[in-house]
Residue, then its C-alpha position, 0 to 999 in steps of 0.5 A: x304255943x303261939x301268942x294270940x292276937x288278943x293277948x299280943x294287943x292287951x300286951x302292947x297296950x299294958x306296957x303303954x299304960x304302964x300296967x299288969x297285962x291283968x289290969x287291962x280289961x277289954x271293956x277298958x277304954x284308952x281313958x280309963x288305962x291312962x292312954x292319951x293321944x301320944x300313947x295311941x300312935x304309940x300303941x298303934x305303930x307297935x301294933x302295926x310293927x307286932x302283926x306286920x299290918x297297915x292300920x288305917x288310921x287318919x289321927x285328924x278325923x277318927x270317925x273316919x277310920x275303919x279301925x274302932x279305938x272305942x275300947x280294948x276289945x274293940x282294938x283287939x277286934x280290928x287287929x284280928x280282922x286285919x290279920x285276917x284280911x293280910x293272910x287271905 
């Protein structure tokens, strides 16, 4: 069975923050996992090199992105839809 977009991220993001993947929870934020700025573009060029998709990410205005850091589930969200966006 093939690994879901949802648990493919909180993989990546666990081996990020250096955690179990059962202790990233998807209301978790970057913050509360220990993530910082460095471990952002970290986690997001493996995700970008897990689903072979762009994220559209601008590191010097995020409230410009379409891509929703706010939290895991948020993360895992913007994946999917990029995912989505790249098979249609």
């Amino acid at each position: 069975m093939a690994e879901s977009v949802r648990d493919k991220v909180i993989a990546i993001i666990a081996e990020q923050a250096v955690l179990d993947v059962a202790d990233v929870r998807p209301e978790a934020t970057l913050a509360e996992l220990g993530i910082d700025s460095l471990g952002l573009v970290e986690s997001i060029f493996a995700i970008e090199e897990a689903f072979d998709i762009t994220v559209p990410f601008n590191a010097n205005e995020p409230a410009q992105s379409n891509f929703d850091i706010s939290s895991v589930a948020a993360i895992i969200a913007a994946v999917e839809k990029l995912v989505a966006e790249q098979k249609a």
